[in-house]
N, C-alpha and C positions, 0 to 999 in steps of 0.2 A: 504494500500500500504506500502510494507517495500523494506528489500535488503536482499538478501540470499546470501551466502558464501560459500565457501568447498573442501575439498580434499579428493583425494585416494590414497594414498599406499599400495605397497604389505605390509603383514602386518611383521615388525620388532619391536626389543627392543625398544619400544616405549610405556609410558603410558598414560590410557587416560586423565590425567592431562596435559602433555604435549600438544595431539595432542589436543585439548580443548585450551591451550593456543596458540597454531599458530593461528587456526581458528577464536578466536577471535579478534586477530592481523587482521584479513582478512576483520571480519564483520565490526572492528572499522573506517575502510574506509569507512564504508557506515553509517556512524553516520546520515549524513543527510538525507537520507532515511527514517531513523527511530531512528530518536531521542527520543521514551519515550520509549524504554526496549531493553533489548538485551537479546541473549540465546545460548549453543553452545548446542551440544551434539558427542558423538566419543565416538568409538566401536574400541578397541585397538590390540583385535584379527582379524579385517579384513584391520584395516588401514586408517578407513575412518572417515571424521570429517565435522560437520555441522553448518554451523553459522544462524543465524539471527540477525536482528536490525529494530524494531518496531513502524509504525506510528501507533497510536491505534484513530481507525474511527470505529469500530465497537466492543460491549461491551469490555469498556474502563478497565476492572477489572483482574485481575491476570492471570482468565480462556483463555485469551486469547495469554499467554506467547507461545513461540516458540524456538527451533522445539518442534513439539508435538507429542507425540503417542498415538496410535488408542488406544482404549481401550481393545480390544484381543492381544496389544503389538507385530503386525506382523507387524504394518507402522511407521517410523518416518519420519515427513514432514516438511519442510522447504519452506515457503511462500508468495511469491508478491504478492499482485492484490487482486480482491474481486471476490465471487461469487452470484451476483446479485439475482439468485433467489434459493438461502439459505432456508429461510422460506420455499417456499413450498417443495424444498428436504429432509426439517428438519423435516415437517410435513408430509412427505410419511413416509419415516426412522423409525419417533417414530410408525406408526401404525406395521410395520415387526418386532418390540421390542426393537430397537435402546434409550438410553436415555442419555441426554446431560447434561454435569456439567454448561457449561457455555452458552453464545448466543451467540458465532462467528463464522463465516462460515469458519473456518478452520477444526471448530471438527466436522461440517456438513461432509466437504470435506472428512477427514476421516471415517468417519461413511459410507459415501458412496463408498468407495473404497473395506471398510472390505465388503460390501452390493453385491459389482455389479463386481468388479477391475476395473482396472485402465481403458482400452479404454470404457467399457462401462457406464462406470462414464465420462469420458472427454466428449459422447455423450450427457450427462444430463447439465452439467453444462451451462452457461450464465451468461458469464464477464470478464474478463480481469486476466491474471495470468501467472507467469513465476514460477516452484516450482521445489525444488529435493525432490524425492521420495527412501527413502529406503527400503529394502524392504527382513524382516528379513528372510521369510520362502525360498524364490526364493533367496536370496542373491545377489539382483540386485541393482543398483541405476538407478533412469530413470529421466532425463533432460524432461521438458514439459513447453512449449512454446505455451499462446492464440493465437485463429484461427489468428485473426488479423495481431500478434504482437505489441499490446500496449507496454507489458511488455519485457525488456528487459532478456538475458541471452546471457552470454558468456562461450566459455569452452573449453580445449585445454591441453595440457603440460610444466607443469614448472619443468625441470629438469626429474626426474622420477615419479611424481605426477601429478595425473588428477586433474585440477583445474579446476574450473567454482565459476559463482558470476554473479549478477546483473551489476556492472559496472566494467572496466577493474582494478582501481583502488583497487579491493579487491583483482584480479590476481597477481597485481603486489607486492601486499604486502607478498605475499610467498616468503621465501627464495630461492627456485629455480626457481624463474624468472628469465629470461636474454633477452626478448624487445628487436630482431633486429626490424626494419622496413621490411615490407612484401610490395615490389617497384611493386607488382601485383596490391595490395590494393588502392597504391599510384596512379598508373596508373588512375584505376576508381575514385579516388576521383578528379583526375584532368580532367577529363571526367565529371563525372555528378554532379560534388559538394556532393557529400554520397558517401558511399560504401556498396554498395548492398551483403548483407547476401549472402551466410554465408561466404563469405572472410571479412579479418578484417585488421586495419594497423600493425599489429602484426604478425611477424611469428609462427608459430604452436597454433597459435588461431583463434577460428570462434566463429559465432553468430549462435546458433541455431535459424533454419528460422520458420517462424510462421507456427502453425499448425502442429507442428511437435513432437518426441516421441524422445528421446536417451536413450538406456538402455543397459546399462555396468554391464558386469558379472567380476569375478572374475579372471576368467581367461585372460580377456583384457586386465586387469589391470597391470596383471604380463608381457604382454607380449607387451604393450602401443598397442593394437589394438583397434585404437577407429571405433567401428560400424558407420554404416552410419543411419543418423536419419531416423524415417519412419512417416510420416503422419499420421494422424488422421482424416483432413480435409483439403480439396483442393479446394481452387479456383475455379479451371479447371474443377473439377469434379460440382462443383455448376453451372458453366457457360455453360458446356454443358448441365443440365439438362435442366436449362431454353432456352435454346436454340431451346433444341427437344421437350418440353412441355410447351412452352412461355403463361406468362398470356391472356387468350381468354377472359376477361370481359371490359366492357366498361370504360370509363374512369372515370367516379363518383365512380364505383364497385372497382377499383384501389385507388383513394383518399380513401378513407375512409378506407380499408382495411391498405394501408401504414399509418393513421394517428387514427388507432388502435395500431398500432405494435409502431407509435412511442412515444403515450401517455404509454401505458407500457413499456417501454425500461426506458422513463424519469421517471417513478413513483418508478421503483426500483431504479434507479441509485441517487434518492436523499434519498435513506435509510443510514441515517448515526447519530451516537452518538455524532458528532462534527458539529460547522459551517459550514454551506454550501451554494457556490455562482456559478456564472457562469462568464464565460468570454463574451464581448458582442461587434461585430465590429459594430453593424449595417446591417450585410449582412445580406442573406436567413438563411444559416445553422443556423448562431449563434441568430438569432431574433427570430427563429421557436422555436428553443431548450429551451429559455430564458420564452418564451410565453407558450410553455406547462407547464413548473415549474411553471410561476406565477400562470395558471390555475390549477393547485393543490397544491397551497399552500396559508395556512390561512393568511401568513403576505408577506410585500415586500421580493422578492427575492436580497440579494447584488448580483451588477453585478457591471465588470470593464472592461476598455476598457482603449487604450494606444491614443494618438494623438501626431503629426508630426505638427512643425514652416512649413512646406514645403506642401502647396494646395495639389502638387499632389498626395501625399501618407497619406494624412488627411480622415483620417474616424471618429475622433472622437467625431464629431459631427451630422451625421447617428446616431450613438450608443446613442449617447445622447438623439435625438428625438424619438427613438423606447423606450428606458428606460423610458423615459418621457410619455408614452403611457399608457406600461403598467405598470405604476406604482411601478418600482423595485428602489431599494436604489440602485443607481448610483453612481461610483467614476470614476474618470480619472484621466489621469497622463499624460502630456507631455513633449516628449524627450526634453531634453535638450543639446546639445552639448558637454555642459562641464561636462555630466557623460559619452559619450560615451568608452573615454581609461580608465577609472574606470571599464565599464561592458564587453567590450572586453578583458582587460587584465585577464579577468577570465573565458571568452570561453574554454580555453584547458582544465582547471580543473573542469570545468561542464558536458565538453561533453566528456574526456577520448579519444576520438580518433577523429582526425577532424573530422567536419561537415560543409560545405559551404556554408549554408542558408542564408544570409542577413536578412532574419526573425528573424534568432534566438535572436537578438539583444532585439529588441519590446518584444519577447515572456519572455526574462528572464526580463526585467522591468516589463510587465504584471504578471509572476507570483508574480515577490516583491511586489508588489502593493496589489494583493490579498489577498496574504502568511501573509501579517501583519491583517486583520482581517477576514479569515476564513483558514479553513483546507484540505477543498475539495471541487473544481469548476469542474462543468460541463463544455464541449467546444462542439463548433458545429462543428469540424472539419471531414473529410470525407464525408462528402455530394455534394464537387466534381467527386471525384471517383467513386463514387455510380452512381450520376443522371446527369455526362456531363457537370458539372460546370465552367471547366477551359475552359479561352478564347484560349488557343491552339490547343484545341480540333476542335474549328470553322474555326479556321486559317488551319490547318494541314487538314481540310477535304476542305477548297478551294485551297487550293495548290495542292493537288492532282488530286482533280478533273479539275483544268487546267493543268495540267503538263502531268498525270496518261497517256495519252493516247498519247504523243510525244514519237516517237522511244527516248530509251535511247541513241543512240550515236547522236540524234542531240541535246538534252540534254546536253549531257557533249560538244559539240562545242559551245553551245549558253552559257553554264558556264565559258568555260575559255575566251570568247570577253567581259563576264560582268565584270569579274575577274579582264581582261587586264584594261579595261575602268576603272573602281570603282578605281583601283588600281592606274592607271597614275593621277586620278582627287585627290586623296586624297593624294600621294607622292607633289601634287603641293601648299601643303597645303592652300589650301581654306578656308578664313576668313568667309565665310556666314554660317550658322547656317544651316538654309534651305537648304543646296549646301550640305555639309555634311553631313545630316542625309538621304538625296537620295542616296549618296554614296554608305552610310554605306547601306544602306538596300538592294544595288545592292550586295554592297558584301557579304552581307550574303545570299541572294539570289543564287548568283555562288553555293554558300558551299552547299543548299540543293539541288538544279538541279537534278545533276546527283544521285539522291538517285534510287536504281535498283525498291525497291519494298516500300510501304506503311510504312511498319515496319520498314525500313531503313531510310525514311523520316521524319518518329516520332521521332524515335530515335535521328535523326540529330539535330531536332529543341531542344529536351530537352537536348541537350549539348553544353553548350557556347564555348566549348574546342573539337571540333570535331573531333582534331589528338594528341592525347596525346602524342606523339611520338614526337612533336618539342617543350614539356615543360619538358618533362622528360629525365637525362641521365641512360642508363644502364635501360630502365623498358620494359617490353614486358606485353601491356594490358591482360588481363585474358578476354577469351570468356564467356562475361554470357551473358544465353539463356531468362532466364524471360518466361518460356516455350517454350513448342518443335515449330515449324514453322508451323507445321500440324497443329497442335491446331489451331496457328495464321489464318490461312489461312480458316479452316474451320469457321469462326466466320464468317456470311456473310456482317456485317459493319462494315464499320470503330471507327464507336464511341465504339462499344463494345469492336474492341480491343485494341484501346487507354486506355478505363476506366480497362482492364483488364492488363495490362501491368504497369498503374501507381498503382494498390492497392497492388500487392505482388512487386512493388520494391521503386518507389518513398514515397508511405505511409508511409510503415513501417518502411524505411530506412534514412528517411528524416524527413517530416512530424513528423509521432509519437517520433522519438529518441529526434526531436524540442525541443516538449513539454513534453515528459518525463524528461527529463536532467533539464529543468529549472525548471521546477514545484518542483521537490525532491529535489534541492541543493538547495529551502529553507521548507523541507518539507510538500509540496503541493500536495496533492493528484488530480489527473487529469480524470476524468469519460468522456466517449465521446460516447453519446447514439447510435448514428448512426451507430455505430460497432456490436451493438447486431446481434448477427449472421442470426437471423431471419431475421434481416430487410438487412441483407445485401445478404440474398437467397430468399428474396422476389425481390430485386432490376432488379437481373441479371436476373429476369424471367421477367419482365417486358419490350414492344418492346420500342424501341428507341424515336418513337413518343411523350410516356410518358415522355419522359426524356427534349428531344431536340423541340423545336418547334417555330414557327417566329425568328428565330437567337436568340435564348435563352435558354440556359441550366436549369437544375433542374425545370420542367417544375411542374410536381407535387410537389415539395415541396410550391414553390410559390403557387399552388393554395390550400396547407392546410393552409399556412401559412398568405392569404388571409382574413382566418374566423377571425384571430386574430388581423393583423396590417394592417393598412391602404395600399395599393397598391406604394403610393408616397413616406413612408416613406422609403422604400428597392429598389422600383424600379433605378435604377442607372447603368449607366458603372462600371464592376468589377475593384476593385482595387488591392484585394489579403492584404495578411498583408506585404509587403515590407517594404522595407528601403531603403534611399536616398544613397544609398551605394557610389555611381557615385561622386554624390557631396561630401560625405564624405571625399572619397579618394585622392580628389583635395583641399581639406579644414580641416576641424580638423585632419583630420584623416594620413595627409601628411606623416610628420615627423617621426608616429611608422611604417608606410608603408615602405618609405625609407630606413629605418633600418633594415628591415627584410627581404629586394629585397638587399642589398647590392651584389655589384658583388664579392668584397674578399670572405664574408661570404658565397655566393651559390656556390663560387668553394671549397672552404675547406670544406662545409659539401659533397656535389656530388650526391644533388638529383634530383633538380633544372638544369636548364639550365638554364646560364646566360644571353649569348644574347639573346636568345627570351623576357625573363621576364624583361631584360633591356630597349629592342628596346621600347614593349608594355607599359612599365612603362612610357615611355617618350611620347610617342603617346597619353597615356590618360592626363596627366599634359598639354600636349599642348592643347588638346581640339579636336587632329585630326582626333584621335577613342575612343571611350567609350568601354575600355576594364574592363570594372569594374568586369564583371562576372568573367571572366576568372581568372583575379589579384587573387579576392578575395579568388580562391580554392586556389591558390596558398599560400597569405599571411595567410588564415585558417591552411595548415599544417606548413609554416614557426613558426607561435606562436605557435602552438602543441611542435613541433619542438625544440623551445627556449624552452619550459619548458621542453620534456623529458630528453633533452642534450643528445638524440639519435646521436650515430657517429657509419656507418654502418659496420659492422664487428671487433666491439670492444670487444667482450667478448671470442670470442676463436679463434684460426685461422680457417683457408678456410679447413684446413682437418677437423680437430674437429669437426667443424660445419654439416659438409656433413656426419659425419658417426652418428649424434645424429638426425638433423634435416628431420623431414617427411616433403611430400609432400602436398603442400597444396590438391592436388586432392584425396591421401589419407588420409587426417584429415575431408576436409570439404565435399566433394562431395554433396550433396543431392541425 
């Protein structure tokens, strides 16, 4: 795992010593990425410049410097991520007459590209990877982004220059940056605590969406026409296969079939030259994951796991007892209070663009924890989105199915008497505890009622922020589809399009960006077996029954995960990796809160709405609503915010702006 960097100009009096030195200015932002090497390369007749910065997990020795070029000198490539099954492409390769200086799977990758090109090689591969490709004979450069989106990439225009890089922080180290805020961006992040690909908090910047292909000619370049990405692999197109050819074998023929695919997923993914551990809650994903490693491996595996002063959100003692089992070198670590404005104060420069998780918190202690004695941990993470994991998914299919069948208009009547009611009992502020939490759940109740259709319902519940429009001034939300509604519609469960809707936007947008950010800002490489694309096209073939069964999600992975641990050591109410975020907010966490909700401060920057974030602020210190979610997307871009010293339309005026500035539907579209 490392960080890539780069730019395009048309090409001018510029030499490649120069564009070599910008670039590495670019790569030097992602030191933490890839702290043991770094590497540029620029071609001064086209314009274009390529950075690297090197974690070395796989042979550790010079052969594996970057960017590299193919050995017929038609490719030079620039690379994140790993390719899992290396070896045996390496050993197809050598038999066609292919031969290798070194053992890393970058100069596999290349060998396969001069072998097959580009889309028929993205079809071979298996593993995680964000890369630029250039591409001497075609004179193209192409953006490429894993199915999943593990790996991040960014890319867009800084002045008259194509820029892209792993995090935005390499963007902005070009001289022609100029970072308005994109209040489209804003919107959704106030909406669902992430910002769903490929819009980004930045104006004329986007995320290339997973699974996806960019490839810029020459002529784009001159004339800033950026193509629209094109896929390679699509979700949508896996979910209907399985749909119309669902697995027809028995439910034993299923276990073992999936717990084939996911002892090899885990046997590659612990191929590495450096220490190697796993992360470990105690749950299913991460017990399963932990338990196939130790089952192929001669010594203890280290595992680590995070623990909470606070029962509710304490798993670390699950973790413990499953470690304890199977025998892995065990560490823990629990939160303590007085690091939390130590590790928050460095959220914005971790994660370059907010992100609203309250997880993130834990996850960037868990990876310190790791980071100090190994290099690359396994994690169990996606095995909700796969096999039905998440307790919303239960919830959202009984609410429907009591709601589903009431005319909508007497819906929205029986919403706004819950509304009125919820609303008069908790204006009278009620000292009871119990009294209060009935309230609250009527009123959130009102909010999802009149939801028209299923999709609209899901949606509602995964947004603590349901109208962004009374947090925001001046933002008009951006329509994202998460695929077309036909799709949705033909999928004949609910579960399926729940889990189809969270893995191309909450996964990758949330979830993965999590644990990507923390992991690498202290150079930790992050593997997550359950992403191997086989097993995630064996999933969506599989019916619902497998998944879902006696009010229990991940119904097969339990029963693999069976042969290994005890049934009591996992069996439990889902806790999820949270944080006491609620209390937080009311307690240590007060005073930098207050500071960042200031009402002066939200009218002179002008992105914020003050009363709303006022009235809420004071609602949650009293005790009278638990508006923690909501706050916290908030207080997430407010510290962004304090550190970018973003003030909206400071770099040129309102005309300037309009005759340079694209649209975002023509930079990002999909």
């Amino acid at each position: 795992m490392c960080g890539i960097a780069g730019f395009w100009n048309s090409p001018r009096d510029v030499g490649e010593v120069e564009l070599e030195q910008l670039v590495l200015r670019m790569a030097e932002a992602l030191h933490h990425r890839g702290p043991d090497d770094q590497g540029t390369w620029a071609d001064a007749r086209t314009g274009l410049a390529l950075g690297h910065r090197r974690l070395a997990i796989l042979d550790l020795s010079a052969e594996g410097h970057q960017p590299m070029h193919s050995v017929d000198g038609r490719y030079v490539l620039a690379f994140n991520g790993e390719i899992y099954n290396f070896h045996a492409l390496r050993r197809r390769l050598e038999k066609t007459g292919h031969s290798f200086r070194g053992r890393s799977d970058t100069e596999v990758m290349l060998a396969a590209l001069c072998e097959w090109g580009l889309l028929p090689a993205l079809e071979r591969f298996v593993g995680m990877f964000a890369f630029a490709l250039w591409d001497r004979r075609a004179r193209t450069l192409s953006l490429v982004r894993d199915r999943a989106g593990e790996k991040p990439l960014y890319y867009g225009w800084a002045g008259d220059a194509f820029v892209f890089g792993s995090e935005l922080k390499a963007l902005r180290a070009h001289p022609g940056w100029r970072g308005g805020v994109n209040r489209g961006a804003l919107a959704l992040l106030v909406r669902y605590g992430y910002i769903p690909a490929p819009s980004c908090i930045y104006e004329n910047i986007c995320k290339l969406s997973p699974g996806c292909v960019l490839t810029l000619t020459e002529a784009q370049i001159r004339t800033r026409n950026t193509p629209q990405p094109e896929p390679y692999w699509s979700l949508e197109t896996i979910v209907e296969a399985g749909t119309a050819h669902p697995f027809d074998g028995v439910e034993e023929e299923a276990s073992e079939g999936l717990a084939a695919l996911l002892r090899r997923s885990v046997a590659q993914q612990m191929v590495a030259d450096v220490p190697l551990g796993a992360f470990l809650s105690g749950g299913i994903d991460s017990s399963l994951v932990v338990a196939l490693m130790q089952a192929q491996s001669p010594r203890p595996i280290k595992t680590f796991s995070i623990g909470f002063e606070q029962e509710t959100f304490n798993e670390a003692p699950f973790a413990k007892g499953v470690a304890r089992y199977l025998g892995t070198d065990h560490t823990e670590f629990y939160v303590q209070t007085s690091e939390l404005q130590q590790v928050i104060s460095r959220l914005p420069s971790i994660y370059d663009e907010p992100l609203a998780d309250p997880s993130q918190i834990p996850t960037v202690l868990l990876c310190r924890l790791a980071g100090e004695q190994v290099k690359v941990s396994l994690s169990g993470d996606a095995g909700d989105e796969l096999f039905g994991g998440y307790d919303h998914y239960r919830k959202a299919q009984r609410i429907w199915r009591a709601i589903g069948r009431i005319p909508e208009p007497v819906r929205k009547r029986l919403a706004c008497r819950l509304k009125s009611f919820s609303s008069a009992g908790l204006d009278r502020e009620v000292t009871s505890r119990p009294v209060r939490q009935i309230l609250n759940r009527l009123s959130n109740l009102s909010d999802i009622l009149p939801a028209p259709t299923d999709r609209s319902l899901y949606q509602r519940l995964m947004s603590p922020n349901r109208d962004s429009r009374v947090w925001l001034r001046d933002a008009m939300e951006p329509q994202i589809q998460f695929g077309s509604r036909s799709f949705w519609e033909s999928l004949p469960e609910l579960l399926q399009r729940m889990t189809y809707l969270d893995f191309v936007s909450y996964l990758p947008d949330d979830i993965l960006v999590k644990v990507d950010r923390a992991a690498m800002s202290v150079g930790l490489e992050t593997r997550i077996p359950l992403l191997d694309h086989r097993i995630i096209e064996f999933a969506y073939s599989l019916p619902t029954s497998f998944k879902q069964r006696r009010n229990q999600g991940k119904w097969l992975l339990r029963r693999i995960l069976d042969q290994y641990v005890p049934p009591a050591l996992v069996e439990r109410p889902k806790k999820g990796f949270a944080a006491p975020i609620a209390e937080w907010l009311s307690g240590p966490l007060r005073d930098w809160a207050e500071d960042l909700l200031g009402e002066t401060r939200l009218r002179q920057e002008g992105f914020l709405e003050p009363e709303t974030l006022r009235q809420r602020w004071t609602e949650h210190l009293s005790g009278k609503r638990d508006w923690s979610a909501g706050l916290w997307h908030a207080l997430m871009f407010q510290a962004w915010l304090d550190q970018q010293k973003v003030v909206p339309d400071r770099i040129e005026t309102a005309a300037e702006l309009a005759a340079e500035r694209m649209t975002e539907a023509e930079l990002c579209q999909p």
